[in-house]
C-alpha positions in Angstrom: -71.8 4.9 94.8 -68.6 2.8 94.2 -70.0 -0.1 96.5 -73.6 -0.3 94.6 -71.6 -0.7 91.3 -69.3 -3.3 92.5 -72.4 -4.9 93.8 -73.8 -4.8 90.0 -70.5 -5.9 88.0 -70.8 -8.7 91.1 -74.0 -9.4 89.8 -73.0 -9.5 85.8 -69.9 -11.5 86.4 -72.3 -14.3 89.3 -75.1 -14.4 85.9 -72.3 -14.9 83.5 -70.8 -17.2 85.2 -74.0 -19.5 86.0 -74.5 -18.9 82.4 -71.3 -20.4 81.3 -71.3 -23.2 83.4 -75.3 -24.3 84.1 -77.8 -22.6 82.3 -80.4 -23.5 84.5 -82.5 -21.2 83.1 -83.8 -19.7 79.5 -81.7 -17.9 77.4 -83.8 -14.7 77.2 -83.4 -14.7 81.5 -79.6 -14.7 80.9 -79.7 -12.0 77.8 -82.1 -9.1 79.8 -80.0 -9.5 83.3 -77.0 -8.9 81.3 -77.9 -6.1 79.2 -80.0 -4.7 82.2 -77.0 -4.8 84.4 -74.7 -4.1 81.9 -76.9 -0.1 81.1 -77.2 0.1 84.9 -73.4 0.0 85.2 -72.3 2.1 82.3 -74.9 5.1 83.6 -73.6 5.2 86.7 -70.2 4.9 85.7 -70.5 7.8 83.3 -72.5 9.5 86.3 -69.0 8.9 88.1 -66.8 9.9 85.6 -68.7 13.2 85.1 -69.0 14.4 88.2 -65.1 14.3 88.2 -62.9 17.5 89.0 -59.7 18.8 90.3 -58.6 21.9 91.8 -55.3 23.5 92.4 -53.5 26.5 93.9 -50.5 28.5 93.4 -49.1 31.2 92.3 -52.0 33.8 93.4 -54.6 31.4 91.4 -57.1 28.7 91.5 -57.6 26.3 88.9 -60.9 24.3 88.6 -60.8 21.7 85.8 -63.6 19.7 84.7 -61.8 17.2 82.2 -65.2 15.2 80.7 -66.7 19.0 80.1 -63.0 20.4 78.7 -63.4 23.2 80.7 -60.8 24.9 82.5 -61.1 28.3 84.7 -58.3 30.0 86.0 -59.9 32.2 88.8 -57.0 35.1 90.4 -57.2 35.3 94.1 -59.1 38.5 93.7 -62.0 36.9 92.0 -62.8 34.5 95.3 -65.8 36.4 97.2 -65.7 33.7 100.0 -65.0 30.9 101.4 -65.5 28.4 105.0 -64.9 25.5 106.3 -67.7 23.3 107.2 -66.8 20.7 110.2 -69.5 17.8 111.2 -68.4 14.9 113.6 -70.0 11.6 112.4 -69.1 7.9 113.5 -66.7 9.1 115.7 -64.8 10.5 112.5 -64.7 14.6 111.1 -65.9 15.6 108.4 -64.4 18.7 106.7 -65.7 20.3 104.1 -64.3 23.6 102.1 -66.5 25.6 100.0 -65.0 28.2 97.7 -67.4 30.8 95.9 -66.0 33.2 92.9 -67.4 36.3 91.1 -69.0 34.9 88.5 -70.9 33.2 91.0 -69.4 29.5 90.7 -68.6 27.4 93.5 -66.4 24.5 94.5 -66.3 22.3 97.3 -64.3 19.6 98.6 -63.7 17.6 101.3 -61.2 16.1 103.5 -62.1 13.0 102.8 -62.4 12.8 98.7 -58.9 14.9 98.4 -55.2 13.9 99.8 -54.3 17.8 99.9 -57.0 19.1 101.7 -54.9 20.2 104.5 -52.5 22.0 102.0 -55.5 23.6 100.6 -57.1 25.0 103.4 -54.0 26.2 105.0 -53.1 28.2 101.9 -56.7 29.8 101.4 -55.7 31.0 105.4 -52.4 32.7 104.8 -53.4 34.1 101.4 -57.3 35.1 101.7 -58.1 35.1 105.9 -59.9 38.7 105.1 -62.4 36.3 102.7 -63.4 33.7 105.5 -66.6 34.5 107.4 -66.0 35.4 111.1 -67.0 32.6 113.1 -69.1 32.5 115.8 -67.9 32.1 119.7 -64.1 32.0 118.3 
């Protein structure tokens, strides 16, 4: 997502630009490529910025924060039903992906690649909640 909207802001900055300096073509070319673009990039980036979210863990509790939405949940240990690690090898690379699901029936998932502490994470959902994990298969 981050590469198509630097591809667009590429695009705004290349139309400005060739409207500052040559305006080869008609003004009302230059005016609906900029606004067009200019829409484009502010949905997506609100797209981005709303799709934001953190989680933490300590002290025998999660904490899932949505900032746009201002919501916060503070979730006790007890109130995770389950949770698993997902591994996929792709381009020669691993792909790890946690999935956390509480009693009221929310769910979080992150990744090893979108968070630094993913490691952290993991290993302390395995020394506090190993009874929670699924039993895997062949292990």
């Amino acid at each position: 997502m981050s590469l198509i909207l630097l591809a667009l802001v590429a695009g705004l900055v290349s139309t400005l630009g060739h409207f500052a300096s040559q305006r080869t073509y008609p003004i009302w070319l230059y005016l609906s490529v900029t606004v067009l673009l200019t829409v484009v990039i502010l949905m997506l980036l609100v797209k981005m910025i709303a799709g934001f979210k953190t989680i933490s863990a300590g002290d025998g509790k999660i904490v899932t924060m949505l900032p746009l939405r201002n919501q916060t949940k503070v979730y006790p240990l007890a109130e995770v039903i389950a949770w698993d690690e997902e591994k996929v090898v792709a381009n020669k690379r691993e792909f790890r992906q946690l999935t956390i699901v509480f009693s009221d029936k929310n769910s979080f998932t992150i990744s090893n690649h979108e968070h630094v502490n993913y490691d952290d994470f993991f290993k302390y959902l395995l020394k506090k909640l190993p009874n929670k994990r699924p039993k895997q298969k062949g292990k």
